[in-house]
N, C-alpha and C positions, 0 to 999 in steps of 0.2 A: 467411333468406337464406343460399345455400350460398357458398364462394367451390370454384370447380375449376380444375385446370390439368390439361391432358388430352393435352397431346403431351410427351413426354418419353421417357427411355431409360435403357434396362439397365448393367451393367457391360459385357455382349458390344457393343456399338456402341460403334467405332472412336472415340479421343480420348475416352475417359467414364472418372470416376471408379471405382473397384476398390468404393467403398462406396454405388455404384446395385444397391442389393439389395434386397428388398421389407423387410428389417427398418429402414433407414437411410433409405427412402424414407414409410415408416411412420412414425416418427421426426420427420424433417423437417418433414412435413406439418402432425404437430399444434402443430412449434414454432412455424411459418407460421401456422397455424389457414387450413389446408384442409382443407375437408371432403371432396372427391372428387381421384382423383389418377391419371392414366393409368397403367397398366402398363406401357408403351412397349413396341417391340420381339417385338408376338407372331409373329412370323413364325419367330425362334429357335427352334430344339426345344430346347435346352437351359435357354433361357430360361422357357418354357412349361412344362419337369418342374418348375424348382422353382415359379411362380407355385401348380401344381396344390398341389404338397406345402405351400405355406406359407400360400395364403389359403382360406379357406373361404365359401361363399355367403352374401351377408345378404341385403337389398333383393333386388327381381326385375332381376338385371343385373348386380348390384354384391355385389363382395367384402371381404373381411376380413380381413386377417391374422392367424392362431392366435393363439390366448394364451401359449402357449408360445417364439413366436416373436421378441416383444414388449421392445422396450430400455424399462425403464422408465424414464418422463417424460410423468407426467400432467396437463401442461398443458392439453391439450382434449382431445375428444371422441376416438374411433377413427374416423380419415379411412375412406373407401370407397374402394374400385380398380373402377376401369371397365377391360375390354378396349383397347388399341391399341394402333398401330404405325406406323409410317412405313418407304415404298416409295421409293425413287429409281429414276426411269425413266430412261434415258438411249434414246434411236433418235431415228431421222430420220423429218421427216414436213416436205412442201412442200417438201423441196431445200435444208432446214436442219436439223441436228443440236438434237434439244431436250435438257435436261436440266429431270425438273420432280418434287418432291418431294409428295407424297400423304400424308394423315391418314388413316386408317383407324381408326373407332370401330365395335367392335363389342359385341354382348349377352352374349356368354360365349366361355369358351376352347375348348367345342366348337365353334364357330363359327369360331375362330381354327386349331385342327385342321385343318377342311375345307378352310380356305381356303388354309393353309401346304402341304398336301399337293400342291396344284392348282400352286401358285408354285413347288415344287420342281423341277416338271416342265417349267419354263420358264427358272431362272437355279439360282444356287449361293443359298442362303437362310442359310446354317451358318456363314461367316465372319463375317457383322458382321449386330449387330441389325438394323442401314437397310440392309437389302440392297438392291443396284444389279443392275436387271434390265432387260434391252432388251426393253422391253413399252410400249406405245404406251399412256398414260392413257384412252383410250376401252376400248383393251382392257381393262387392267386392273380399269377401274368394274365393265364389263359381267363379269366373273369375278366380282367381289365381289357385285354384286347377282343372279347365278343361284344362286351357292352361299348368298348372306346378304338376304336380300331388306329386312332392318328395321336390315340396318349403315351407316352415316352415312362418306361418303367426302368429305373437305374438301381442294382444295386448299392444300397451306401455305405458310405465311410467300411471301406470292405476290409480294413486289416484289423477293425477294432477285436480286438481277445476275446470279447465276451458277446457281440452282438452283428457279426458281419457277415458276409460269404467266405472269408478266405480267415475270420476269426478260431486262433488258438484252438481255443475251451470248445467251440459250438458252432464249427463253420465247414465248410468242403474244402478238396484239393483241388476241385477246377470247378469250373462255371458248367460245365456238362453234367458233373454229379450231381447238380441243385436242381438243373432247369431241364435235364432230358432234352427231347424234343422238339422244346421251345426256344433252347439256345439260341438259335438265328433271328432271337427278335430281339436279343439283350445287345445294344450298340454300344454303350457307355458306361463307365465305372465312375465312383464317386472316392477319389484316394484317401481323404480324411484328414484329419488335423494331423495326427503322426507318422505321416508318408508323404514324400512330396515324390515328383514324375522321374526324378534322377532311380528313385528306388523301383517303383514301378516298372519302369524300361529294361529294365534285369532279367524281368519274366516274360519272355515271348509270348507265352497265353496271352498275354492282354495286348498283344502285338494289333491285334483287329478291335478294339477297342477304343474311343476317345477317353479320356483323364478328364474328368471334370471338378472343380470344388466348390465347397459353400459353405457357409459359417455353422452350421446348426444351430444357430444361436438361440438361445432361451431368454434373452432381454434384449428390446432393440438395439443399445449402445452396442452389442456384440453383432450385428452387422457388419458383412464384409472383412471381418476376418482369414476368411478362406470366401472369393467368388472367381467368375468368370467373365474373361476379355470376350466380348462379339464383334464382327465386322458383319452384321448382316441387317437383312429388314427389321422393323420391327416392327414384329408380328407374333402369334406365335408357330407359324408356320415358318419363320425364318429361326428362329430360337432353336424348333425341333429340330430343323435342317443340320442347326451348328451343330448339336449336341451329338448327334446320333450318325451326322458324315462327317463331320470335324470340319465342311462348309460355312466359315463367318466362323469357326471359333479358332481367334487367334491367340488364345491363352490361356493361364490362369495366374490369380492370385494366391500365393500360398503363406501358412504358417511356416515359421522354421518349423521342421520336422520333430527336432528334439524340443521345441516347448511343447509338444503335445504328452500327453499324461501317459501313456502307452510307447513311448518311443522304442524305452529300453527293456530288458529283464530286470525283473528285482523283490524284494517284501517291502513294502513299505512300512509295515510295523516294526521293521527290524532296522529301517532307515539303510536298507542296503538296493544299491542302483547294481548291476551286473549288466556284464557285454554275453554273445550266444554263448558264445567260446568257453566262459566263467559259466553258465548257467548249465554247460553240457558236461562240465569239471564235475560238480557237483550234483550230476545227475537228477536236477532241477527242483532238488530240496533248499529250503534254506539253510545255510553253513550255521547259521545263530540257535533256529528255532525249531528247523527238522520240520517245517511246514511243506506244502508245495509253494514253490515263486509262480512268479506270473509272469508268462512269455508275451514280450511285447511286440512290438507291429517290424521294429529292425530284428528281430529274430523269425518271425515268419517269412517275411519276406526273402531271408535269408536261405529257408528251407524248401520256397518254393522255386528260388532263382534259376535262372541254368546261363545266366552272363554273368562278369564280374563285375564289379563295383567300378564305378565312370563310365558302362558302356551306355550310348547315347543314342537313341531310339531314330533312323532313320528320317521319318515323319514327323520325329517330334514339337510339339506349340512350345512357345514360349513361357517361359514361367517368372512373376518375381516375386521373391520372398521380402517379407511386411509386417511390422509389426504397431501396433495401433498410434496414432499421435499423441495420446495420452501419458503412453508409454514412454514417447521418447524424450516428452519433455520433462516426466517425471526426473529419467536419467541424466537429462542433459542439466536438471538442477537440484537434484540431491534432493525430492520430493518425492510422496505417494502418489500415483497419478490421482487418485480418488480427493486429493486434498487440495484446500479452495484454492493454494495459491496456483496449482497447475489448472483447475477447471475454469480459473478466470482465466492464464494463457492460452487455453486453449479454446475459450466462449471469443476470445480477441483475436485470434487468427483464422479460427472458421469466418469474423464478422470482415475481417481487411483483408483476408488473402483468399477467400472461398474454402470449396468444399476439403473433407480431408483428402481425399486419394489423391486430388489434386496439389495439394501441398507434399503428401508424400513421394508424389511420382514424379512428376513435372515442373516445380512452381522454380523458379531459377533460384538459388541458395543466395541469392544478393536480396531477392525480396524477403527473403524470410529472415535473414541478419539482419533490414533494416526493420524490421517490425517487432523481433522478435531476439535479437542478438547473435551474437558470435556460435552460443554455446548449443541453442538447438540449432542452429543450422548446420555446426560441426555434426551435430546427434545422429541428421536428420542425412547428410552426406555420408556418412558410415552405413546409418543403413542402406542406404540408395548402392551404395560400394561392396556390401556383405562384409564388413569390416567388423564384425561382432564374433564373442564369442560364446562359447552353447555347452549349457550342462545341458543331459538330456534330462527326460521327467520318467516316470517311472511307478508300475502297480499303483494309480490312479495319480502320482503327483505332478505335477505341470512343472516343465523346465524352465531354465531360466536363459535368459539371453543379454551379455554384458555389452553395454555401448562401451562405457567410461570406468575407468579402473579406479582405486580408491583416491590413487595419490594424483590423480588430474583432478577430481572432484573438487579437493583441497585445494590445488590451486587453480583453480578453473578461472577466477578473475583476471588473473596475469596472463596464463596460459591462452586466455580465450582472444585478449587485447593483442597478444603477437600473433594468433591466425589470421586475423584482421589485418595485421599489415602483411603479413607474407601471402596470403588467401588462402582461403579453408583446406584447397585442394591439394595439398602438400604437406598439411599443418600435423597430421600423425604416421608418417610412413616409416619415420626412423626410430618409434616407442619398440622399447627390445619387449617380448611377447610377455620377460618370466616376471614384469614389472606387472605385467596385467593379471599375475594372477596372485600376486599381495596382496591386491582390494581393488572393488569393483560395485560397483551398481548393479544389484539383483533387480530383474525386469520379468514379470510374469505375463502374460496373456491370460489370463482368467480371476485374475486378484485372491488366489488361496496364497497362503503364506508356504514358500519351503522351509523345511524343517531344517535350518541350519542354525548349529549350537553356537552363540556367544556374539554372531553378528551383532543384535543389536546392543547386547554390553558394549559391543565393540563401540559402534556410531554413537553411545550415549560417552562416551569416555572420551571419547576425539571431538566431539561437542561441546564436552566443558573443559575442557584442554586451554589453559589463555596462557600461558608461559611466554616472557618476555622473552627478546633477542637482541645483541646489540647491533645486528645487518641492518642499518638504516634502510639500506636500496628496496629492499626487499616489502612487499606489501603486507596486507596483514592474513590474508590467506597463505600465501608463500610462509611466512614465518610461519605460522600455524606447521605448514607439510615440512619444513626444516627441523621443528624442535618436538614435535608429537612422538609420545612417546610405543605408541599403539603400532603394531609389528601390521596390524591392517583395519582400515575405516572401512565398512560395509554399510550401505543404505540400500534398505527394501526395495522394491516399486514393482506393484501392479495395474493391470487395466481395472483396477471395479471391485466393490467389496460385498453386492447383492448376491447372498447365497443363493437368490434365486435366477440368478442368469449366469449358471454353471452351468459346461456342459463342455464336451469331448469326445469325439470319435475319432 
């Protein structure tokens, strides 16, 4: 089983990491344990000299970064680089302005050549990897398939609001009003950080389509975010195969839905989140400001649906939803993930227990408590269970997803010592829900902060809270969640604080 993430970007696309290089994207990969990894951004010429100079051919399709190249850290295998890139269309078509974001996989960087030369000829290609070119998506295909006839063109992240096929503000009703003609060569949809396949499945249009995802990461650590399960060659003719018959793709890796910044309706200036229902109340002004809201990806999806909500797509691959290990250890110890004490647990469990997914996905919850304790392997079992629970995000802000509620954190020493004897697997099944929502561990995927009023008053007041008690039995965290006088302890946690490796669709 491979895992790949196939849309992604260079350090030349605008808002990206300085350390999106094929050595660091090499790097990350294996620390993830992916095995295939997009090159993003071939339209770049500058980006395309060094691809030539740093990787070399392995697989029929797929590349390799030198040895010379090479940061050492031999966690897993040497990931593979496939061809692609991402186009931004922006023109008018029916008497509305589209703006819609394109996947471009292709077999080699000759291919990538051909095709860049052609695009030169149409916009600026040179200033930013996702170059923005007024080229109509039928055009566009139809260039990619006379110059590349076996290249794989996917609409992406297609419910973003502002930059998709099926987007809000600047997108169509169906896939035939974009592509005319050339419909019967579009195989596969890219669902996006704020959609997973449960939503998807709603809309029979995409009935003949494969679901596929990818991180769009802008900094390597955001690899694997959103990728994809393969059971096929590898090759890129086995890759293609998955992607576009759903042959060898036996899944994907997903976001929870609602930490994506688009989940729900809402203004964000006004710090107001809205469900459709609320947003069609208000005839999609803001209630505060009299603005227009911003309709997000669970309200389109809403509008295009023609099934109910749980219907369960025939064919459908497997999906599991993931949220980073950074992340979980963050919550599972009252930490930023960004902060050294979680980057050292987590430099110590990539180094003794391997790659992440493989800690995530598989690694049996005994080896991770004996390495790493009770509390992230608790973390680390909930996720694995979908035992979390979810604000969405909303007009750009990223949701949040709670492992651990305020007053386990508090006593999380005690708490942690009796799942050990009783085993993990039973250890929270009887937590009544409305304790989870007194306090809780805020966990981001994108490291922006939510704008929630007073939490961290909150966590600085329950931090210096030392009030004696006279329950001997009782530890000294325990006493701490006995005697605090704080109605709820909230501690932050994100994946990352490089405003340069934001990014969401």
């Amino acid at each position: 089983m491979y895992i790949a993430d196939l849309h992604i970007h260079s350090r030349y696309s605008r808002a990206t990491s300085k350390d999106c290089t094929p050595e660091h994207l090499d790097l990350w990969a294996r620390r993830k344990g992916i095995h295939i990894v997009g090159t993003g951004d071939f339209t770049h010429p500058g980006w395309r000299e060094e691809l030539g100079q740093k990787l070399e051919p392995a697989e029929e399709g797929m590349y390799v970064l030198r040895d010379e190249y090479r940061i050492a850290d031999q966690r897993a295998a040497d990931p593979r680089f496939v061809v692609t890139g991402e186009i931004s269309s922006i023109y008018k078509k029916n008497g509305k302005v589209r703006k819609v974001h394109s996947l471009i996989i292709l077999p080699g960087l000759e291919d990538a050549e051909r095709i860049s030369v052609k695009l030169e000829q149409i916009g600026n290609i040179h200033s930013d990897g996702r170059p923005i070119l007024g080229l109509d998506c039928h055009d566009l295909l139809e260039i990619i398939l006379d110059l590349c006839p076996s290249a794989v063109y996917v609409p992406a992240h297609i419910w973003t609001p502002h930059f998709s096929l099926f987007g809000a503000f600047s997108g169509f009703d169906t896939v035939e009003e974009c592509f005319g003609d050339l419909t019967p060569y579009i195989h596969a949809m890219e669902t996006g950080l704020s959609s997973d396949p449960p939503m998807n499945w709603r809309v029979s249009a995409l009935d003949r389509y494969q679901l596929i995802s990818n991180s769009d990461a802008h900094s390597p650590a955001k690899l694997g975010r959103e990728a994809n399960l393969l059971d096929c060659v590898m090759s890129y003719e086995g890759l293609s195969r998955a992607i576009q018959t759903g042959e060898g793709l036996h899944g994907t890796i997903e976001f929870f839905p609602e930490e994506g910044k688009y989940h729900m309706d809402g203004h964000r200036k006004c710090n107001l989140c809205l469900t459709p229902s609320e947003t069609m109340k208000y005839g999609g002004k803001c209630p505060v400001c009299g603005r227009k809201l911003t309709v997000g990806v669970s309200h389109r999806v809403e509008e295009l649906a023609d099934r109910e909500e749980g219907y369960i797509r025939e064919d459908a691959k497997t999906f599991e939803s993931l949220v980073p290990l950074p992340e979980v250890i963050g919550a599972s110890v009252g930490s930023s993930p960004s902060s050294k004490k979680v980057q050292k647990e987590y430099e110590k469990m990539l180094t003794e227990l391997g790659p992440e997914f493989e800690i995530l996905r598989n690694l049996p919850l005994e080896d991770i408590r004996r390495v790493s304790g009770g509390r992230i392997a608790e973390g680390i079992r909930r996720l694995r269970k979908g035992d979390v629970e979810r604000i969405p995000g909303f007009d750009g802000e990223y949701g949040v997803i709670r492992l651990f509620c305020a007053d386990e954190l508090n006593n999380m020493e005690g708490q942690m010592d009796f799942f050990e004897l009783l085993g993990a697997a039973d250890s929270s099944k009887d937590k009544n829900s409305d304790q989870k929502k007194q306090g809780y561990v805020q966990m981001q995927s994108t490291g922006d902060d939510v704008q929630s009023t007073g939490h961290a008053q909150i966590a600085e007041e329950a931090e210096n809270s030392e009030e004696k008690t006279e329950r001997a039995p009782l530890n000294t965290e325990q006493r701490h969640a006995v005697v605090s006088a704080s109605p709820a302890i909230a501690v932050k946690a994100g994946p990352g604080t490089e405003a340069a490796g934001r990014s969401d669709h």
